[in-house]
CHARMM internal coordinates of N, CA and C (Angstrom, degrees):
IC EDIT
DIST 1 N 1 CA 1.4447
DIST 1 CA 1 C 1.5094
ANGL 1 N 1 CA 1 C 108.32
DIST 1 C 2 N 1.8302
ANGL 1 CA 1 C 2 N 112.22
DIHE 1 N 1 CA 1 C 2 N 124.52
DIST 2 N 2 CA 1.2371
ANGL 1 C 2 N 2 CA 88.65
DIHE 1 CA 1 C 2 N 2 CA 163.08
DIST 2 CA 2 C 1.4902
ANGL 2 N 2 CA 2 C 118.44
DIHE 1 C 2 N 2 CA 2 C -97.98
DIST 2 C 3 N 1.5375
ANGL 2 CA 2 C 3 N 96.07
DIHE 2 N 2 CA 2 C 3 N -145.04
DIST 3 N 3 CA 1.6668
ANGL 2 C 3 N 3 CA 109.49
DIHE 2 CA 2 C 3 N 3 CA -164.10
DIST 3 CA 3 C 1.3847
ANGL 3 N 3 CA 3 C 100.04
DIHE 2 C 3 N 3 CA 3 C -68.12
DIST 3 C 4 N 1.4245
ANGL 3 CA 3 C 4 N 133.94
DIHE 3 N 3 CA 3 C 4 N 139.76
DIST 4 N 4 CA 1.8458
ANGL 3 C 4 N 4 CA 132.50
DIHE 3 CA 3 C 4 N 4 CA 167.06
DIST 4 CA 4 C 1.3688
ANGL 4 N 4 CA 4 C 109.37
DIHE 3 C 4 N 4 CA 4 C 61.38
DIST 4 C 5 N 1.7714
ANGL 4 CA 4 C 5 N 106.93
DIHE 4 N 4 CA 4 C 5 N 16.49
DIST 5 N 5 CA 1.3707
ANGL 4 C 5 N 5 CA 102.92
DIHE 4 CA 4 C 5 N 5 CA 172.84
DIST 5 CA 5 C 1.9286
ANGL 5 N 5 CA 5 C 120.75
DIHE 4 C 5 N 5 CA 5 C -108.67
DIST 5 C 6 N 0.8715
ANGL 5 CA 5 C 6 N 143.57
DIHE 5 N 5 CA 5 C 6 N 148.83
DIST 6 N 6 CA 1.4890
ANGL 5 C 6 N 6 CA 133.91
DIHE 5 CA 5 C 6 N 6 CA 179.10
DIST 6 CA 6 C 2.0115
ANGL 6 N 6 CA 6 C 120.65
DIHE 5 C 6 N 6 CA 6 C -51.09
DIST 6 C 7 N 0.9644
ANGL 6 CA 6 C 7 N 104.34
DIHE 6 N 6 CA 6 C 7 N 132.04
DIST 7 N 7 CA 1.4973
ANGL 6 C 7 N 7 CA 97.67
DIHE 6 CA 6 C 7 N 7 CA 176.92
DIST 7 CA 7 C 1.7379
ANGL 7 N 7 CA 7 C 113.98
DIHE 6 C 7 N 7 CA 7 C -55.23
DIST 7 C 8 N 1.4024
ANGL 7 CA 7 C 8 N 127.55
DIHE 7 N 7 CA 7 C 8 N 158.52
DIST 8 N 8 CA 1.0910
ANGL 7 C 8 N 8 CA 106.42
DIHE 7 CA 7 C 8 N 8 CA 161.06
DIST 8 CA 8 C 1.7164
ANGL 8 N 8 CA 8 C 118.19
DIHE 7 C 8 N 8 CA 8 C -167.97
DIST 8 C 9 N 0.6212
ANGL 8 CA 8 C 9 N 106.95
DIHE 8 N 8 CA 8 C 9 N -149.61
DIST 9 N 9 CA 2.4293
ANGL 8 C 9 N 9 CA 99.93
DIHE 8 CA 8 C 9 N 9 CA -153.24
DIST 9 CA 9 C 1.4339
ANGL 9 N 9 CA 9 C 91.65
DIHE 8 C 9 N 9 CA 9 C -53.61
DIST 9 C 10 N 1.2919
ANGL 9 CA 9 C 10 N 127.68
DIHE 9 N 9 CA 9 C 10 N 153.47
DIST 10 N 10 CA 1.7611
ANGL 9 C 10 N 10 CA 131.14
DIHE 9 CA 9 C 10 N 10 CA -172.67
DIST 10 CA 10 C 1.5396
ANGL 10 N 10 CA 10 C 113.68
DIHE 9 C 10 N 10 CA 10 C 88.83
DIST 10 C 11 N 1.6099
ANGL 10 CA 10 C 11 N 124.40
DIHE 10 N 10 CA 10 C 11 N -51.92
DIST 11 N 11 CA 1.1239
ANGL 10 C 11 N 11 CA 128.73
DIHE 10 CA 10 C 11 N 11 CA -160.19
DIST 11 CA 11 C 1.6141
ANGL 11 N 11 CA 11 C 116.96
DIHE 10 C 11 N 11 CA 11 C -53.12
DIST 11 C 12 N 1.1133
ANGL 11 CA 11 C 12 N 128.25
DIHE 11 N 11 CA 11 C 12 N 144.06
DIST 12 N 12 CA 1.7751
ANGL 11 C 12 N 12 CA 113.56
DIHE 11 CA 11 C 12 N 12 CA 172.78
DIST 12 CA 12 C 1.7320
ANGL 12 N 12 CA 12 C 100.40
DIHE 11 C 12 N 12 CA 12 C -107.57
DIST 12 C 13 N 1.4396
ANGL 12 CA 12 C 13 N 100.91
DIHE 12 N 12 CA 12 C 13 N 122.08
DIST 13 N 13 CA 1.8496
ANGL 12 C 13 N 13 CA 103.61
DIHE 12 CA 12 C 13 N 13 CA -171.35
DIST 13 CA 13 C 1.7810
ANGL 13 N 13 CA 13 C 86.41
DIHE 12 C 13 N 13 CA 13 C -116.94
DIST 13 C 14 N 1.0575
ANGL 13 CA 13 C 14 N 86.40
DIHE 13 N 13 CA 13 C 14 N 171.44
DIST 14 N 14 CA 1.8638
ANGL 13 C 14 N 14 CA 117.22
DIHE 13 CA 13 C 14 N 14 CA 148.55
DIST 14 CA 14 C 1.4140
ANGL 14 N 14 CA 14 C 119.10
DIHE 13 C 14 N 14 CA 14 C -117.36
DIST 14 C 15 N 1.2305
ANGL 14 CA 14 C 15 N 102.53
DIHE 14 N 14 CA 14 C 15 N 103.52
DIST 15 N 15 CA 1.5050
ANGL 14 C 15 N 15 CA 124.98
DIHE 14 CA 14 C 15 N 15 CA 138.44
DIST 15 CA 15 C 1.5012
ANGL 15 N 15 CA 15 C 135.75
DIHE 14 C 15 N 15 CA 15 C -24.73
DIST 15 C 16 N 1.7585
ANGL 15 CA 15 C 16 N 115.26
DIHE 15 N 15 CA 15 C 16 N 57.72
DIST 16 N 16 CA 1.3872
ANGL 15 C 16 N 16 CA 109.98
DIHE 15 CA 15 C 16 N 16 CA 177.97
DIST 16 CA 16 C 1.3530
ANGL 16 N 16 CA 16 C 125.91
DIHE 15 C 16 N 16 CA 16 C -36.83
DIST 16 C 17 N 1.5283
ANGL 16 CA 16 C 17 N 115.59
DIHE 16 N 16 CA 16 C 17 N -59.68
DIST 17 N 17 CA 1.0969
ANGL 16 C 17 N 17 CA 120.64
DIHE 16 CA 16 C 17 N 17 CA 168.91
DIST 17 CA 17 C 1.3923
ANGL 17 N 17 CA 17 C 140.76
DIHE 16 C 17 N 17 CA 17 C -44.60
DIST 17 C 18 N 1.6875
ANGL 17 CA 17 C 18 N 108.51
DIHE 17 N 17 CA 17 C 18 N -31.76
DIST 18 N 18 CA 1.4467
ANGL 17 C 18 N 18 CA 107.72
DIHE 17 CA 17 C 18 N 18 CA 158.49
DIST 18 CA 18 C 1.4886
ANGL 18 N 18 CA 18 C 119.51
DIHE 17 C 18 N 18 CA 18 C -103.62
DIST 18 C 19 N 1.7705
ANGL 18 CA 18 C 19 N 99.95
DIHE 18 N 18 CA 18 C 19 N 0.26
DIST 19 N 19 CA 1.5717
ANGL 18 C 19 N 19 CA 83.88
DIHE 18 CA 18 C 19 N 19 CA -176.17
DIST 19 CA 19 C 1.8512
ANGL 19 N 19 CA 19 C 130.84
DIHE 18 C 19 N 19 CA 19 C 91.25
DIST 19 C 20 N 1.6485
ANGL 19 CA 19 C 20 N 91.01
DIHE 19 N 19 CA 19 C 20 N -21.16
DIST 20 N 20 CA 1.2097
ANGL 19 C 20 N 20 CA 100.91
DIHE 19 CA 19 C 20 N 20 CA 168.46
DIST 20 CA 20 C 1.6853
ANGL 20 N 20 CA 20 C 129.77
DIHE 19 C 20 N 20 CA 20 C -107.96
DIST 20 C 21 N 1.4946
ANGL 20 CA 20 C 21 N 97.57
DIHE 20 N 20 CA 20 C 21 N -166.54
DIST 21 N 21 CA 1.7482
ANGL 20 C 21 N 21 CA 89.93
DIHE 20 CA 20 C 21 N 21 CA -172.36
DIST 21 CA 21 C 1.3802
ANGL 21 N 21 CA 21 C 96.22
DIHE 20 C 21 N 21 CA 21 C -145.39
DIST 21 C 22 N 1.3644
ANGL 21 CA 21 C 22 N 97.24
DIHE 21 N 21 CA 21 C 22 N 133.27
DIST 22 N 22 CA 2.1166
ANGL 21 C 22 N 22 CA 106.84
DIHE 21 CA 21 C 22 N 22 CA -159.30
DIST 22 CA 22 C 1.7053
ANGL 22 N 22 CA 22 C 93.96
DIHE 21 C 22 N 22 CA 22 C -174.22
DIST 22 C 23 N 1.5753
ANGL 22 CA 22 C 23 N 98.60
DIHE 22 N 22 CA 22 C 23 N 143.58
DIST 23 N 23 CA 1.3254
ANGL 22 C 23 N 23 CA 122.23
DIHE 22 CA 22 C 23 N 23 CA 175.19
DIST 23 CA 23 C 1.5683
ANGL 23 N 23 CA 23 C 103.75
DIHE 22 C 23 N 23 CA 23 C -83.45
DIST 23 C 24 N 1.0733
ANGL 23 CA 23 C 24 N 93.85
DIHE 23 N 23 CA 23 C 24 N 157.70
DIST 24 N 24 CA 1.8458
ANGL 23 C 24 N 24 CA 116.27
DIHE 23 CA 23 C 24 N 24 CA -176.54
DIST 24 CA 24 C 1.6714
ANGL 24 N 24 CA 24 C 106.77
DIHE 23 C 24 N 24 CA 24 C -95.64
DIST 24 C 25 N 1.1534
ANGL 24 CA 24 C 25 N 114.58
DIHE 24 N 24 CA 24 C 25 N 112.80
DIST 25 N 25 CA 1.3288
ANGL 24 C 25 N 25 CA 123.11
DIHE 24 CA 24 C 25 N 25 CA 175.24
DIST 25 CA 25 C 1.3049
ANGL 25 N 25 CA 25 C 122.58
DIHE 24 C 25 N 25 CA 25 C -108.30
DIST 25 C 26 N 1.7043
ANGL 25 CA 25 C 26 N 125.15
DIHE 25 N 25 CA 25 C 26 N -4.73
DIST 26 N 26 CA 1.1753
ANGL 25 C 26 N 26 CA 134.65
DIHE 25 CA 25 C 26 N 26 CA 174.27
DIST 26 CA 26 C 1.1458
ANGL 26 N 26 CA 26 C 112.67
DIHE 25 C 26 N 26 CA 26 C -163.21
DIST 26 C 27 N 1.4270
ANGL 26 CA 26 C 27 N 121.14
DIHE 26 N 26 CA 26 C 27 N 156.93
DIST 27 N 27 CA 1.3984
ANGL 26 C 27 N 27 CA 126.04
DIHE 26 CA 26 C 27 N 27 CA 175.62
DIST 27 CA 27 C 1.7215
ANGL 27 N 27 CA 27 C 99.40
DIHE 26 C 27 N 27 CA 27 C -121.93
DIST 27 C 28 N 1.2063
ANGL 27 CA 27 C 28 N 135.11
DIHE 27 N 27 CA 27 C 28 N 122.35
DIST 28 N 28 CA 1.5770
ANGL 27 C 28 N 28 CA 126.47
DIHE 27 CA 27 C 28 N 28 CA -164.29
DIST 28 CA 28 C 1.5458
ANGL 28 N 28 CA 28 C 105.45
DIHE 27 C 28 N 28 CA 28 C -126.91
DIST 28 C 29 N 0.9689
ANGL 28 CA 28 C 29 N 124.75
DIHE 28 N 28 CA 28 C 29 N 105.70
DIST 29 N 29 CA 1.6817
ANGL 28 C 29 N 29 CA 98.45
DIHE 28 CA 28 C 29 N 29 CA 176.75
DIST 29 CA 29 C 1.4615
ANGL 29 N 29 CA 29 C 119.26
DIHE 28 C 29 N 29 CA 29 C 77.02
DIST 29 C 30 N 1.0801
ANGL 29 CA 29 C 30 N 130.30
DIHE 29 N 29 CA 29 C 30 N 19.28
DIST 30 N 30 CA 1.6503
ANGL 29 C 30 N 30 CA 119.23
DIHE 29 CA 29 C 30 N 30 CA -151.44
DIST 30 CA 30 C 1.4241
ANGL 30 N 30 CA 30 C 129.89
DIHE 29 C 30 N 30 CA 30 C 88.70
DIST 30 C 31 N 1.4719
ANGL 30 CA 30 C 31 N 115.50
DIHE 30 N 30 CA 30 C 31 N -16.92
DIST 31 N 31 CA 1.3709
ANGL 30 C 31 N 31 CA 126.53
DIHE 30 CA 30 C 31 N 31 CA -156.26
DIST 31 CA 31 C 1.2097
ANGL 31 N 31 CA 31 C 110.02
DIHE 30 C 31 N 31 CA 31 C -104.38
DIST 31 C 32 N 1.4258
ANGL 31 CA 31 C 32 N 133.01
DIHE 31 N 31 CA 31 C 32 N 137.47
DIST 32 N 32 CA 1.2319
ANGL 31 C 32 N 32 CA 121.07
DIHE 31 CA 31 C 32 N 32 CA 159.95
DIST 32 CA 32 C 1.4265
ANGL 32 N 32 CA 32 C 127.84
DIHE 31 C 32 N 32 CA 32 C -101.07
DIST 32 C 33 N 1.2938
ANGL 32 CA 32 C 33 N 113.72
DIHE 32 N 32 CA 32 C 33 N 118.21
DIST 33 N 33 CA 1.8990
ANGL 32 C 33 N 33 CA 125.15
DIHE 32 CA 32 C 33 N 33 CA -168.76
DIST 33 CA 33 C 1.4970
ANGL 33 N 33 CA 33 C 95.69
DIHE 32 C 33 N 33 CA 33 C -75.37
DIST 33 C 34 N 1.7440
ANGL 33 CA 33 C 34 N 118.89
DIHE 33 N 33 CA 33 C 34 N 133.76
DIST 34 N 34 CA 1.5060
ANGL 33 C 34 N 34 CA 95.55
DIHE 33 CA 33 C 34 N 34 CA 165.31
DIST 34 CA 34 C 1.7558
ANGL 34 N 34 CA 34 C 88.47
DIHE 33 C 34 N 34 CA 34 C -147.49
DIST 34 C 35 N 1.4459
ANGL 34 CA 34 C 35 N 89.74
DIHE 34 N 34 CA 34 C 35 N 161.58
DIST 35 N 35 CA 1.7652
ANGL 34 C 35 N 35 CA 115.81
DIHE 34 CA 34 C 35 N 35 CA 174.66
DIST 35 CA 35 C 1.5453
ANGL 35 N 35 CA 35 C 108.58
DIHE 34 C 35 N 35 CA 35 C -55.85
DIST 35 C 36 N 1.0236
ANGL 35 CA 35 C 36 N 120.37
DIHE 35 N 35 CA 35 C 36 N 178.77
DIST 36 N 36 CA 1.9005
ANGL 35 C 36 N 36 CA 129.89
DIHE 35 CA 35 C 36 N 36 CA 126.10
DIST 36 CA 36 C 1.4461
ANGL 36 N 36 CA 36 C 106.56
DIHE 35 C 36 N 36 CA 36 C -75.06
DIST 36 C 37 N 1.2860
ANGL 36 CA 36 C 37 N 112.94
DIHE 36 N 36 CA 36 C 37 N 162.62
DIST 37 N 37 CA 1.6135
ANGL 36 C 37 N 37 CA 105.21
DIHE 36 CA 36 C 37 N 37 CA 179.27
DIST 37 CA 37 C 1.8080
ANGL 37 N 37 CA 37 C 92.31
DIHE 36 C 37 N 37 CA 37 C -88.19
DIST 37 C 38 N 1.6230
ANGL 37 CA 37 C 38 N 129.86
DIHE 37 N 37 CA 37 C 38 N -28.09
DIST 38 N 38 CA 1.1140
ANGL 37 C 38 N 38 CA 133.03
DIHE 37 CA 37 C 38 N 38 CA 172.54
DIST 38 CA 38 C 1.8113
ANGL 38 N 38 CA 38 C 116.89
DIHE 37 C 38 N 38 CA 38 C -117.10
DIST 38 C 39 N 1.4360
ANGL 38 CA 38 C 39 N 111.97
DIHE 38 N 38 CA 38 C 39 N 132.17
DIST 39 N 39 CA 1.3191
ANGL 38 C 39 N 39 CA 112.81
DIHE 38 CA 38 C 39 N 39 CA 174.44
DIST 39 CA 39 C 1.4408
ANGL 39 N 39 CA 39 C 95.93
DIHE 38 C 39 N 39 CA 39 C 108.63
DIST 39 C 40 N 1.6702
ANGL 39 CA 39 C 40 N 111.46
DIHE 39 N 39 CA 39 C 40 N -152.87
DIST 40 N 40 CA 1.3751
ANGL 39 C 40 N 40 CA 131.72
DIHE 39 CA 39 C 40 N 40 CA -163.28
DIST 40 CA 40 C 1.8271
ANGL 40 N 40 CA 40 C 114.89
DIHE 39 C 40 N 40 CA 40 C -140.20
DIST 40 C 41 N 1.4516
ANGL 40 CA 40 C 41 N 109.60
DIHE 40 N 40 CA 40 C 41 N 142.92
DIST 41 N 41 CA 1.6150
ANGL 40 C 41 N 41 CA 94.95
DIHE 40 CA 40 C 41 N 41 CA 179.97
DIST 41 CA 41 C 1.5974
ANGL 41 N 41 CA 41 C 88.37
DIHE 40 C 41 N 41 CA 41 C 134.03
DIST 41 C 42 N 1.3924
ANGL 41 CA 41 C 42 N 104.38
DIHE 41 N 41 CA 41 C 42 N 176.34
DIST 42 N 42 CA 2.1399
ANGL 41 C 42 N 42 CA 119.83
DIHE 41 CA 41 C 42 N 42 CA 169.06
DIST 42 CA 42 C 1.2238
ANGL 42 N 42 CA 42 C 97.41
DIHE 41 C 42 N 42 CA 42 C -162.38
DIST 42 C 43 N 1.0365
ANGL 42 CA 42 C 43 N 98.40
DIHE 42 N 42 CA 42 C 43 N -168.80
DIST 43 N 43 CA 1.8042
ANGL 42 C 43 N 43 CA 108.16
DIHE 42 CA 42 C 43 N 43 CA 176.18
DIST 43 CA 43 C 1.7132
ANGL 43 N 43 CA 43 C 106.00
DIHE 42 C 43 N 43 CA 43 C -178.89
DIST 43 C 44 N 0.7913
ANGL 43 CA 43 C 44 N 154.39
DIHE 43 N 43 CA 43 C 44 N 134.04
DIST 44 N 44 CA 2.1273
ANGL 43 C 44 N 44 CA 162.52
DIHE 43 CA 43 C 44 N 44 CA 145.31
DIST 44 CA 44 C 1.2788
ANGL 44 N 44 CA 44 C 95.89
DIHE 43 C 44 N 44 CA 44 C -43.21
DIST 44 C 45 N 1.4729
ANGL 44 CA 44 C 45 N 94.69
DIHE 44 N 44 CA 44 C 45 N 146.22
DIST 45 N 45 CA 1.1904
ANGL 44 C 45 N 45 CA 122.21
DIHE 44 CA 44 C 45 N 45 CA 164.98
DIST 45 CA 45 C 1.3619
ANGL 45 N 45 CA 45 C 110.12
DIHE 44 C 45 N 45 CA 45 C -145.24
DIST 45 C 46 N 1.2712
ANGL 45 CA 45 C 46 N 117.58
DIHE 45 N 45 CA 45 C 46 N 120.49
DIST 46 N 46 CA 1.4899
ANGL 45 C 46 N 46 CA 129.24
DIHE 45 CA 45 C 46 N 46 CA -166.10
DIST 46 CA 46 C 1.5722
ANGL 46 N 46 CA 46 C 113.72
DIHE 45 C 46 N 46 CA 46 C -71.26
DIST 46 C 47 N 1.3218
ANGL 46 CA 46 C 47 N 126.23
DIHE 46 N 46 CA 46 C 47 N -46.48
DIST 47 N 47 CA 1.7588
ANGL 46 C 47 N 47 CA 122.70
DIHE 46 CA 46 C 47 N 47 CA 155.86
DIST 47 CA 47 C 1.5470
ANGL 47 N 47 CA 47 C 118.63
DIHE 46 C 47 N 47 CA 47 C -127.09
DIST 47 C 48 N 1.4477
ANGL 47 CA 47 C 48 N 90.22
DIHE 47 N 47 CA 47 C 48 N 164.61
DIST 48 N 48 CA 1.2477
ANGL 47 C 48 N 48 CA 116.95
DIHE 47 CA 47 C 48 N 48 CA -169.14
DIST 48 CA 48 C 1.4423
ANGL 48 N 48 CA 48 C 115.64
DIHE 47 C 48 N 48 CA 48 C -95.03
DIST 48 C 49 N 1.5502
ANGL 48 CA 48 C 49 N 100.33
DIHE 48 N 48 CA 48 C 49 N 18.93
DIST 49 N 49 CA 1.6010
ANGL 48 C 49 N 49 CA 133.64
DIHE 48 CA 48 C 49 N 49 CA 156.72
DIST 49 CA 49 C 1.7172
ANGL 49 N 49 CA 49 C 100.58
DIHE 48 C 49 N 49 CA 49 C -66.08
DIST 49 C 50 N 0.8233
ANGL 49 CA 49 C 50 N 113.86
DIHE 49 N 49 CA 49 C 50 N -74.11
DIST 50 N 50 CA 1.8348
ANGL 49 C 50 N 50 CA 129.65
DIHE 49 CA 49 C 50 N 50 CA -165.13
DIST 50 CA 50 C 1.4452
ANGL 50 N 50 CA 50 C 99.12
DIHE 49 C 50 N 50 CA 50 C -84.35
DIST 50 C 51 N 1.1393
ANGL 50 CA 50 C 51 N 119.70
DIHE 50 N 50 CA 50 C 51 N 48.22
DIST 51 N 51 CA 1.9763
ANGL 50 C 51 N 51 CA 128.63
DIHE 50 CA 50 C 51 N 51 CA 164.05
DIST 51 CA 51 C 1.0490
ANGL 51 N 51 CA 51 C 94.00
DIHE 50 C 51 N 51 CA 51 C -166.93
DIST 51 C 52 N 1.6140
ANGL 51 CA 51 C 52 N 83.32
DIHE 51 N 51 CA 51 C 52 N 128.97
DIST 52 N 52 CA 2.1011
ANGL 51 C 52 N 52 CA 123.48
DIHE 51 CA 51 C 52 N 52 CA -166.01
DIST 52 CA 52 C 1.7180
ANGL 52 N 52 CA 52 C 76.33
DIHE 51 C 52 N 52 CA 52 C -105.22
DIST 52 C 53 N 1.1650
ANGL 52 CA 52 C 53 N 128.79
DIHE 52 N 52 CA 52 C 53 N 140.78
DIST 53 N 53 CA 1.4651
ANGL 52 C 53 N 53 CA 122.77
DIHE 52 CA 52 C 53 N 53 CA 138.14
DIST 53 CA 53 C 1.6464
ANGL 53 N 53 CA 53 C 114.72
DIHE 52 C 53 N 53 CA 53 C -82.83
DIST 53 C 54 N 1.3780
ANGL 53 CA 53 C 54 N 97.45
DIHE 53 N 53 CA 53 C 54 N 135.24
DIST 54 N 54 CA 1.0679
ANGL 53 C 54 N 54 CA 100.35
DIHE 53 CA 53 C 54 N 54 CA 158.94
DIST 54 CA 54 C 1.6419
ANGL 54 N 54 CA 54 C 126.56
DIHE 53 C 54 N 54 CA 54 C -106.11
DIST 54 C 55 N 1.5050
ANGL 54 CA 54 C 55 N 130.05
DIHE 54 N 54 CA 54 C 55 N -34.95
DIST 55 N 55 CA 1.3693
ANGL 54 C 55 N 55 CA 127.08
DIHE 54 CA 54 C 55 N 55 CA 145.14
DIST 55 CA 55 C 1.7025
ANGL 55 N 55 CA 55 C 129.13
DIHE 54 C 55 N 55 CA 55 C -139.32
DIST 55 C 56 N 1.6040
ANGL 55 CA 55 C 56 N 98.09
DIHE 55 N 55 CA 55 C 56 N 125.50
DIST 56 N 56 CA 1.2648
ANGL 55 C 56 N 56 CA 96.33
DIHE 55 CA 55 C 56 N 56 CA -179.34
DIST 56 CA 56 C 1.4895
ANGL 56 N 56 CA 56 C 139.27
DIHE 55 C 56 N 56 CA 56 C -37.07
DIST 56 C 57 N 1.1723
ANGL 56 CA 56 C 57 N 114.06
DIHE 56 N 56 CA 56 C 57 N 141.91
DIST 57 N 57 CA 1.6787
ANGL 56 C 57 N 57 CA 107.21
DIHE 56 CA 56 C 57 N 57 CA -178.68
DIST 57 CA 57 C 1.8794
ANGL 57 N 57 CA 57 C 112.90
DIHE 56 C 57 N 57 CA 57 C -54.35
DIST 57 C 58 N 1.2221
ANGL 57 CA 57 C 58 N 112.20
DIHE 57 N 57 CA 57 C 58 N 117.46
DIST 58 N 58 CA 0.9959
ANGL 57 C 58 N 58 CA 126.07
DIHE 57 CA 57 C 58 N 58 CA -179.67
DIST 58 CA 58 C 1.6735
ANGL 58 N 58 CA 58 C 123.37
DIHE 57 C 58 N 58 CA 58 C 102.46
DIST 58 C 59 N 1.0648
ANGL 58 CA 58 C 59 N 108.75
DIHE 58 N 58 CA 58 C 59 N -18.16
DIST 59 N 59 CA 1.4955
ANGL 58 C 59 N 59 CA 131.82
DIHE 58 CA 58 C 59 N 59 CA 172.05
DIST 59 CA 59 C 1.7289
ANGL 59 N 59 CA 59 C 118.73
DIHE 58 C 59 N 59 CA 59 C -74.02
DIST 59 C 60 N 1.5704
ANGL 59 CA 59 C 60 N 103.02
DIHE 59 N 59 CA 59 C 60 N 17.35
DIST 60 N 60 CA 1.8186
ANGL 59 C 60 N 60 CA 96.18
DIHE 59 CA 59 C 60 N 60 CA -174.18
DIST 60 CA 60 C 1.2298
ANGL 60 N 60 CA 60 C 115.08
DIHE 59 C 60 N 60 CA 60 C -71.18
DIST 60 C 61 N 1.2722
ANGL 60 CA 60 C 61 N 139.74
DIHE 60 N 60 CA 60 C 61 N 167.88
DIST 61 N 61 CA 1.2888
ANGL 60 C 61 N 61 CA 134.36
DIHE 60 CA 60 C 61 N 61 CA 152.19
DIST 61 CA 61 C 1.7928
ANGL 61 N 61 CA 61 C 103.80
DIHE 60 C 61 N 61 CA 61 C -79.75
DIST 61 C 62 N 1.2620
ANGL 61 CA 61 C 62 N 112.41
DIHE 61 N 61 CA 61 C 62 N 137.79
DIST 62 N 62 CA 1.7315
ANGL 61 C 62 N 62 CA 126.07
DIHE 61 CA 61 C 62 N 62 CA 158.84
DIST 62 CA 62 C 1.5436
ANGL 62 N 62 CA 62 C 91.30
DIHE 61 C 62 N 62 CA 62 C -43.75
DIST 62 C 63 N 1.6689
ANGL 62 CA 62 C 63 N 108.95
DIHE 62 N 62 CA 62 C 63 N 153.76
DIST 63 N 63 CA 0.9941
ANGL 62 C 63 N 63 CA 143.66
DIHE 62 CA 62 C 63 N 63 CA 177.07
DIST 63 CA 63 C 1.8328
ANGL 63 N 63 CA 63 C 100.91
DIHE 62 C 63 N 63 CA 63 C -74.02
DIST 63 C 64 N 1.3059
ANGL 63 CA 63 C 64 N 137.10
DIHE 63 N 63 CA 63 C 64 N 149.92
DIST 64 N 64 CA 1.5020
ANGL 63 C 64 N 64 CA 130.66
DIHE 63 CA 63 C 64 N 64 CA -159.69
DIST 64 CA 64 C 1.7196
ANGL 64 N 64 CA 64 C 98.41
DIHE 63 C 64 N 64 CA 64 C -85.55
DIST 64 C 65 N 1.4956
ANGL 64 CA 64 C 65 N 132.14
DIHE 64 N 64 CA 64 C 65 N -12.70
DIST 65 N 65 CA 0.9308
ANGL 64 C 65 N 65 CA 117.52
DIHE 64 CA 64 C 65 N 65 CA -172.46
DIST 65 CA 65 C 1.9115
ANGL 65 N 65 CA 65 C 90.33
DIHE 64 C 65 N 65 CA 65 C -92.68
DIST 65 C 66 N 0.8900
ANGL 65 CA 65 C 66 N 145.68
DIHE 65 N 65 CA 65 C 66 N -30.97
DIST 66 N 66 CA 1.7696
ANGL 65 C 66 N 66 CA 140.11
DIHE 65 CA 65 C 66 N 66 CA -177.80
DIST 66 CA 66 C 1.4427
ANGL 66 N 66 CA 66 C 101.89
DIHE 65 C 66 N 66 CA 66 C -78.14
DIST 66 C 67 N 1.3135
ANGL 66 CA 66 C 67 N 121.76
DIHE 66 N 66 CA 66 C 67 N 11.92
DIST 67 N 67 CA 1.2800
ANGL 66 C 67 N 67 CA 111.13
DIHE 66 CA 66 C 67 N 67 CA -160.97
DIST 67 CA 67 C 1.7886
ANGL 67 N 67 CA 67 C 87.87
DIHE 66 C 67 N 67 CA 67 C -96.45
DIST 67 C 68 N 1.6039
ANGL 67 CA 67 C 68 N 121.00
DIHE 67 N 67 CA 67 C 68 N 128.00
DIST 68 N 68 CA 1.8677
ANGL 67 C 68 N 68 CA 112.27
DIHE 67 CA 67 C 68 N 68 CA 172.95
DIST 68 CA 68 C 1.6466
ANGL 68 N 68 CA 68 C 87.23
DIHE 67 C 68 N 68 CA 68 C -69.06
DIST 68 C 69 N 2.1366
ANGL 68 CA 68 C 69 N 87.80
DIHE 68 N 68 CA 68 C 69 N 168.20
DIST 69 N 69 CA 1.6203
ANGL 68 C 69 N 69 CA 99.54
DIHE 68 CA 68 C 69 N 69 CA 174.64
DIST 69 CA 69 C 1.7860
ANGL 69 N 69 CA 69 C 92.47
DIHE 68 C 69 N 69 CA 69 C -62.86
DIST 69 C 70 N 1.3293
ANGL 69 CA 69 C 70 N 127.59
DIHE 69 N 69 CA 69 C 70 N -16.54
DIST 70 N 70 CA 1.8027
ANGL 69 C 70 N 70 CA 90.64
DIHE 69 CA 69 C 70 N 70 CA -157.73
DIST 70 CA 70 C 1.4104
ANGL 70 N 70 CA 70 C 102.97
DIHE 69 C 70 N 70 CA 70 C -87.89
DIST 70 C 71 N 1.5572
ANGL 70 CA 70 C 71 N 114.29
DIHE 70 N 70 CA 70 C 71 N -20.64
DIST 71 N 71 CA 1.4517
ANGL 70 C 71 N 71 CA 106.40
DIHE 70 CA 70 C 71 N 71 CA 168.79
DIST 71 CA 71 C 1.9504
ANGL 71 N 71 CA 71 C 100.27
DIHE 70 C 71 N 71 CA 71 C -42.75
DIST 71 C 72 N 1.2977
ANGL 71 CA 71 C 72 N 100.59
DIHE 71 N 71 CA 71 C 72 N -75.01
DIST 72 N 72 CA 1.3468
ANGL 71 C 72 N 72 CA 103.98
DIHE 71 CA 71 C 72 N 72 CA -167.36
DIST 72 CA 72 C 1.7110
ANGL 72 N 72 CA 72 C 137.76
DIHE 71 C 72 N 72 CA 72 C -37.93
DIST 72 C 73 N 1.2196
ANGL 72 CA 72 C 73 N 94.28
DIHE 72 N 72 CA 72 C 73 N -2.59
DIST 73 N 73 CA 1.6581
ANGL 72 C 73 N 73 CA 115.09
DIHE 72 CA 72 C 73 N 73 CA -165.27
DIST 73 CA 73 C 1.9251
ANGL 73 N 73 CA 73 C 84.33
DIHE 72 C 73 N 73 CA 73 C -115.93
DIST 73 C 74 N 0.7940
ANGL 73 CA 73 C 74 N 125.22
DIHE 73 N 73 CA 73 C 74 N -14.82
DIST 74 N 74 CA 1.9682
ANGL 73 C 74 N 74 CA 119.64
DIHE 73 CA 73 C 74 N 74 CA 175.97
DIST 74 CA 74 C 1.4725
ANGL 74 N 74 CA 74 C 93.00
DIHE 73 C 74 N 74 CA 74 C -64.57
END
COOR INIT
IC SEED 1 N 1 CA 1 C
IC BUILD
């Protein structure tokens, strides 16, 4: 997502409204369907008012064990 642009399927936001923090796996109707980033379950969220992104789709960091030493030495 960029800057003044809408979040959308991939992104990992926070959920003011619920409080939680879950990736977007659909957009349905207006709605946005999203994961937990851990575990099982979704839940809607009606705007894209009340989702903070926190990282763009495709923008994750590797997990610390895939990470080579030379990443780790940057």
């Amino acid at each position: 997502m960029t800057k003044n642009s809408r979040p959308w399927v991939g992104d990992k936001v926070h959920d003011i409204s619920q409080g939680r923090t879950g990736i977007i796996t659909d957009v349905r109707q207006g709605k946005y369907i999203l994961r937990p980033v851990f575990g099982m379950g979704q839940w809607e969220s009606e705007r894209d008012t009340n989702l903070n992104l926190i990282t763009p789709r495709g923008e994750e960091e590797p997990p610390p064990e895939e990470k080579t030493p030379a990443e780790d030495a940057k």
